[in-house]
N, CA, C and O of each residue as an XYZ file, in Angstrom:
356
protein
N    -178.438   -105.745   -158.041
C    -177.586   -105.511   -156.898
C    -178.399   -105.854   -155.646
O    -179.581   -105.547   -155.494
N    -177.482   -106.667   -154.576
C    -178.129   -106.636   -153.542
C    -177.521   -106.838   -152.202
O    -176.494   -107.516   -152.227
N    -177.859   -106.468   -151.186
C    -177.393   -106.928   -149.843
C    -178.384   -107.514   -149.034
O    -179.524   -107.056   -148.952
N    -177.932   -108.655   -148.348
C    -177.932   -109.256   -146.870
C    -177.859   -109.072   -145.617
O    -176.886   -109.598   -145.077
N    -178.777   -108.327   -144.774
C    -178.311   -107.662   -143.674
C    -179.155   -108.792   -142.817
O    -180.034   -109.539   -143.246
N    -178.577   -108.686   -141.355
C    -179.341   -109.109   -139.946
C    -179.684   -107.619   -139.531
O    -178.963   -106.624   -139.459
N    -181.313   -107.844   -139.233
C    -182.455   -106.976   -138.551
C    -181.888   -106.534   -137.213
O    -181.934   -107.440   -136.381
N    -181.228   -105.091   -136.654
C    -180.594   -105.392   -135.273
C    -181.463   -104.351   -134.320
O    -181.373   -104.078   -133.123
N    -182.200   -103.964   -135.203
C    -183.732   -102.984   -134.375
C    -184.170   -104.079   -133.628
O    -184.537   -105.144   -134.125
N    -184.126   -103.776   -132.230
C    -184.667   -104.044   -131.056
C    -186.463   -104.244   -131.164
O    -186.917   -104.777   -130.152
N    -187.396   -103.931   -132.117
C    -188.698   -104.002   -132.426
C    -189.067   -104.689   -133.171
O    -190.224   -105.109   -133.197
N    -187.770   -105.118   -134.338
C    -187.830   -105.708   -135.662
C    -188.385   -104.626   -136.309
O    -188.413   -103.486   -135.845
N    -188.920   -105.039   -137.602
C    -189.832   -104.192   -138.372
C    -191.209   -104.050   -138.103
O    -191.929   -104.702   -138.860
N    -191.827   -103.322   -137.164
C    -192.865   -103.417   -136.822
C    -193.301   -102.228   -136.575
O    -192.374   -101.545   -136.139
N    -194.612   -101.454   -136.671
C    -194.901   -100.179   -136.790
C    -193.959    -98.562   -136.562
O    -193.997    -97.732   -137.471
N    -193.505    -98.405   -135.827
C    -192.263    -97.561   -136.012
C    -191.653    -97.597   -136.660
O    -191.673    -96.994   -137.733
N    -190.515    -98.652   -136.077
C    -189.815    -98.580   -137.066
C    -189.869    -99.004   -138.933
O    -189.094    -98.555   -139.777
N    -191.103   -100.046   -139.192
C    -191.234    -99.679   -140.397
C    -191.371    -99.018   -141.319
O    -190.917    -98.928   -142.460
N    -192.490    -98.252   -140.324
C    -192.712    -96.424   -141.376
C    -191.706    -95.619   -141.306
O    -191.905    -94.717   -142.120
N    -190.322    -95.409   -140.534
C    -189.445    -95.012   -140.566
C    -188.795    -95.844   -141.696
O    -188.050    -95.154   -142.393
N    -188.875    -97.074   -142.045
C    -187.735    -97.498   -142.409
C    -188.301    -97.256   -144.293
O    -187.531    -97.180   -145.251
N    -189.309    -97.207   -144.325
C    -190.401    -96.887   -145.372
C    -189.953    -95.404   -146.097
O    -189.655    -95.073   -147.244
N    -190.056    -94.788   -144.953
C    -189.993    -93.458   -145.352
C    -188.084    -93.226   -145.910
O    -187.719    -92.242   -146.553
N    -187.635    -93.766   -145.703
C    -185.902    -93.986   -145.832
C    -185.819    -94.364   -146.970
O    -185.068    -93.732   -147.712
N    -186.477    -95.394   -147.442
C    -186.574    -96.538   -148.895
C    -186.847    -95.280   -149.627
O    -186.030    -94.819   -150.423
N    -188.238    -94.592   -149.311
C    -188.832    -93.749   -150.228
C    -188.161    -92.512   -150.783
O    -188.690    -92.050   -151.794
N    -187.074    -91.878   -150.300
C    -186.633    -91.141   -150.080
C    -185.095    -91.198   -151.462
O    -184.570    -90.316   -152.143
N    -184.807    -93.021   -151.298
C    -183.532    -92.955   -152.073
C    -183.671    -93.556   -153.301
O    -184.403    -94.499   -153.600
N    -182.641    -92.715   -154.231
C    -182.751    -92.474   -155.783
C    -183.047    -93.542   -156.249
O    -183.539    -93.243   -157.337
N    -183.089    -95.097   -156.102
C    -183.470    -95.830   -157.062
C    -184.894    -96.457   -156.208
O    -185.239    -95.871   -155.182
N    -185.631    -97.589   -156.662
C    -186.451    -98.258   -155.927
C    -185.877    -99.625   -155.662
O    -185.435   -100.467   -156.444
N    -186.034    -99.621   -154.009
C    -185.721   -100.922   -153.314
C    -186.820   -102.001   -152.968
O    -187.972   -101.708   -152.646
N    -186.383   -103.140   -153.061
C    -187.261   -104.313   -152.633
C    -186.798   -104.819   -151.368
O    -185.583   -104.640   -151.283
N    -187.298   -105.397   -150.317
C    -186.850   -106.245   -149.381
C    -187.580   -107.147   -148.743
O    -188.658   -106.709   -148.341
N    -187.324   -108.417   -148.483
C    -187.692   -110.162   -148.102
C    -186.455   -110.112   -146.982
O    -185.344   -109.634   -146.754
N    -187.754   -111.176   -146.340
C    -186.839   -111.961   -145.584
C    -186.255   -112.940   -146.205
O    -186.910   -113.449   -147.114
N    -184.854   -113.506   -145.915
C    -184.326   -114.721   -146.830
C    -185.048   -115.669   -146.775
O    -185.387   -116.147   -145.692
N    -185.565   -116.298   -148.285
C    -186.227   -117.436   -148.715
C    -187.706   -117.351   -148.782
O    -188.468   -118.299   -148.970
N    -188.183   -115.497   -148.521
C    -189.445   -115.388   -148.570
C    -190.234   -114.068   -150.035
O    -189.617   -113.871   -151.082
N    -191.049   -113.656   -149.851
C    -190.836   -113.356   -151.416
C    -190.706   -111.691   -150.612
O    -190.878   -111.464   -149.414
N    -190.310   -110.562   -151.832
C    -190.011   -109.494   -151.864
C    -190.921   -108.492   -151.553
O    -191.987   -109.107   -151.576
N    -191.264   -106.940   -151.182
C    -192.158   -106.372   -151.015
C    -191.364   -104.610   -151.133
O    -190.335   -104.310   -150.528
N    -192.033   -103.799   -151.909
C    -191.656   -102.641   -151.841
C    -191.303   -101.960   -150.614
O    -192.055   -101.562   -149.724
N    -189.593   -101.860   -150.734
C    -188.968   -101.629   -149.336
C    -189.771   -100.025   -148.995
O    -189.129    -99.417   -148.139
N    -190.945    -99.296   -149.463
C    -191.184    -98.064   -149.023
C    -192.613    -98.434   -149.331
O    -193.127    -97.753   -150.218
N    -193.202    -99.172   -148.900
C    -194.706    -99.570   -148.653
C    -194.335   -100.021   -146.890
O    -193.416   -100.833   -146.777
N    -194.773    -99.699   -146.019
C    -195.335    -99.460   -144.582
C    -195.687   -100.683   -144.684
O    -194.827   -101.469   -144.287
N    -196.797   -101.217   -145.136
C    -197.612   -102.405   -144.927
C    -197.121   -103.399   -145.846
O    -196.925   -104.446   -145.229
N    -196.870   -103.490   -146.948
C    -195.832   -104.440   -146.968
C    -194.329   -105.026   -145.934
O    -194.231   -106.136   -145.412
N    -193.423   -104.032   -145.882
C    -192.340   -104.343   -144.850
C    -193.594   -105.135   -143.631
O    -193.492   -106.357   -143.523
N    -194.604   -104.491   -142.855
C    -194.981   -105.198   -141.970
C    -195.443   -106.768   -141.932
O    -195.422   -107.583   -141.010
N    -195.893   -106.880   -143.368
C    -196.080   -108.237   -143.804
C    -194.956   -109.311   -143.622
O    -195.123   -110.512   -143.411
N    -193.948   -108.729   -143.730
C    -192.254   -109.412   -143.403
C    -192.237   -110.213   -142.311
O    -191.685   -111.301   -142.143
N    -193.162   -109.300   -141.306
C    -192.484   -110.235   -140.040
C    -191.040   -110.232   -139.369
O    -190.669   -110.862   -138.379
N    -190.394   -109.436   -140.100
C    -188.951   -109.356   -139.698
C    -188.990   -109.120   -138.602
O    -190.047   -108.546   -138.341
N    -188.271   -109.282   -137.619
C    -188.210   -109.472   -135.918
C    -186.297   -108.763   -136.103
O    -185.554   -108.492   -137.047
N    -186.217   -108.725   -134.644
C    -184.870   -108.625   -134.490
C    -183.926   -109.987   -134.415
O    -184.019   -110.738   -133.445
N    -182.856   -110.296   -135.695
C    -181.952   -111.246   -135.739
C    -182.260   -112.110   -137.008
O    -181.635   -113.124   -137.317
N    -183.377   -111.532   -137.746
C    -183.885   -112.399   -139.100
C    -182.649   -111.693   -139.994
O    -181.736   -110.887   -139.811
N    -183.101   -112.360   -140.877
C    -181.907   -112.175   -142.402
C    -182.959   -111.549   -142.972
O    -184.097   -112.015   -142.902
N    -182.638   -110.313   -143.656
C    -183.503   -109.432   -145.240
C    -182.408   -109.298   -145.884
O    -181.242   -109.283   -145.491
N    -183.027   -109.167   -147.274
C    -182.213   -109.174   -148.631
C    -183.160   -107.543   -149.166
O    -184.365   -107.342   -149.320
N    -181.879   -106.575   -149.334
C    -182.604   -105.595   -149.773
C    -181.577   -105.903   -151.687
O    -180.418   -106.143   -152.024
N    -182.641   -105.735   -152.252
C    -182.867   -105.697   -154.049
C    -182.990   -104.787   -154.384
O    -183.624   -103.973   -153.714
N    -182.221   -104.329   -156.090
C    -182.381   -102.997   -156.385
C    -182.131   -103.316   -157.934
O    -180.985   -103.671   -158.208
N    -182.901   -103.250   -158.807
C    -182.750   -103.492   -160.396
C    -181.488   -102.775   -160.881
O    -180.474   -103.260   -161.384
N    -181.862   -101.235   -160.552
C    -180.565   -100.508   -160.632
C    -179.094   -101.079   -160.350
O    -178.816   -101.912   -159.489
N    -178.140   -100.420   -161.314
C    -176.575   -100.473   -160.630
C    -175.788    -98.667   -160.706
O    -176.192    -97.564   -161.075
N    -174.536    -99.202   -160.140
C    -174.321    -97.596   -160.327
C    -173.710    -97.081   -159.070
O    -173.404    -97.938   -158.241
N    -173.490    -95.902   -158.797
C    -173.355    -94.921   -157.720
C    -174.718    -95.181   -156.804
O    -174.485    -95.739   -155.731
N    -175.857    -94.914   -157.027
C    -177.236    -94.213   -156.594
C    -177.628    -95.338   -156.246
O    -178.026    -95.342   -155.081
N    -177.719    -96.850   -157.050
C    -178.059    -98.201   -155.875
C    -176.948    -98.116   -154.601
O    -177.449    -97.984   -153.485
N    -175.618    -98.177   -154.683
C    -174.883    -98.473   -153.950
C    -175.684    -97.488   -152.656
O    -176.198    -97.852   -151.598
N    -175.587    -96.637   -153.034
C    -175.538    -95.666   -151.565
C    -177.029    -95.922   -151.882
O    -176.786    -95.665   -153.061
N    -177.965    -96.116   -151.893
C    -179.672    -96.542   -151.749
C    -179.065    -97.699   -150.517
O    -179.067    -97.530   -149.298
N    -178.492    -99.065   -151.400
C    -178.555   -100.225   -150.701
C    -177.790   -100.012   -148.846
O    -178.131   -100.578   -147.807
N    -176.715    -98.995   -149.086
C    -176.260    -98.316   -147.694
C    -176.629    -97.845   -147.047
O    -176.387    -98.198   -145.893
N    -177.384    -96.840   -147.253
C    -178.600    -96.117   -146.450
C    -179.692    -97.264   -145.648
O    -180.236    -97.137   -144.551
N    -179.748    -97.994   -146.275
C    -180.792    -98.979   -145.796
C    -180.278   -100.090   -145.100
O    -180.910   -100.616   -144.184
N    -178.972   -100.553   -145.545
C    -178.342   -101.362   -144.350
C    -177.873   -100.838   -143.157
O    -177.733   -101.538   -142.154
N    -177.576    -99.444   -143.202
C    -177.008    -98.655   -142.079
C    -178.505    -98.358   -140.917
O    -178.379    -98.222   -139.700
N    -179.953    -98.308   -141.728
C    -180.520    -98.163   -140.988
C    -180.896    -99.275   -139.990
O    -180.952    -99.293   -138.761
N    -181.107   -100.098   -140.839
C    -181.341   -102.158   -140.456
C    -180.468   -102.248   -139.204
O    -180.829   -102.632   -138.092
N    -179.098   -101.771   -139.629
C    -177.577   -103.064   -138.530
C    -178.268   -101.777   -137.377
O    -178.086   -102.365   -136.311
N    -178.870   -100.535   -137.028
C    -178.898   -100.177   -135.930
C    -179.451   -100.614   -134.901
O    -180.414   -101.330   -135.175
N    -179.163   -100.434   -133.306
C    -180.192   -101.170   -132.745
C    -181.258   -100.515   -132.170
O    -182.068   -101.103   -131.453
N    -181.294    -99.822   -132.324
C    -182.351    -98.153   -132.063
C    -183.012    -97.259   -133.112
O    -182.182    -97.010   -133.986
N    -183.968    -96.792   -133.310
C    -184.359    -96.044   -134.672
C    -184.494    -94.789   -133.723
O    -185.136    -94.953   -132.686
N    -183.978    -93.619   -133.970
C    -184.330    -92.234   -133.822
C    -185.621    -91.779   -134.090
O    -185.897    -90.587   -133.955
C-alpha cells in the first residue's frame, strides 16, 4: 500500500519538522517507508534518514507500507495529514 503526497510544510523536512514527523511514523501500528519520487526509501521514523530526503516544501514523497488492512490505511493517513499541512505544531 501506498500514497503520494506534495510536502506542504513550509521547512520541508528538515530538523523540526522531521523529528516530529519521525516521531508520528513511530508511533503508528504498522512500519512506514518514505522517498522522494524516483529516489530510494528510508524508515519513515528514523530522524536522520527522512533528513537525508531532502524533501523541501512542494517535492513529491511516496509513503510505503508492506502491511494492508485497517491499521496501514489510517498509518498511511496520519502521515499524509501530517505532510499536506503547512505548519507543524
Amino acid at each position: 500500500m501506498e500514497r503520494t503526497v506534495v510536502v506542504a510544510i513550509t521547512e520541508g523536512l528538515h530538523a523540526r519538522p522531521a523529528a516530529l514527523f519521525a516521531q508520528k511514523a513511530g508511533q503508528q501500528p504498522v512500519p512506514v517507508r518514505i522517498a522522494k519520487v524516483g529516489g530510494d526509501a528510508v524508515d519513515a521514523a528514523s530522524i536522520l534518514g527522512i533528513m537525508t530526503l531532502g524533501a523541501g516544501v512542494g517535492d513529491e514523497v511516496v509513503l510505503r507500507t508492506d502491511d494492508d488492512g485497517d491499521d496501514a490505511t489510517a498509518a498511511l493517513d496520519a502521515l499524509v495529514e501530517f505532510l499536506s499541512s503547512e505548519a507543524v505544531a
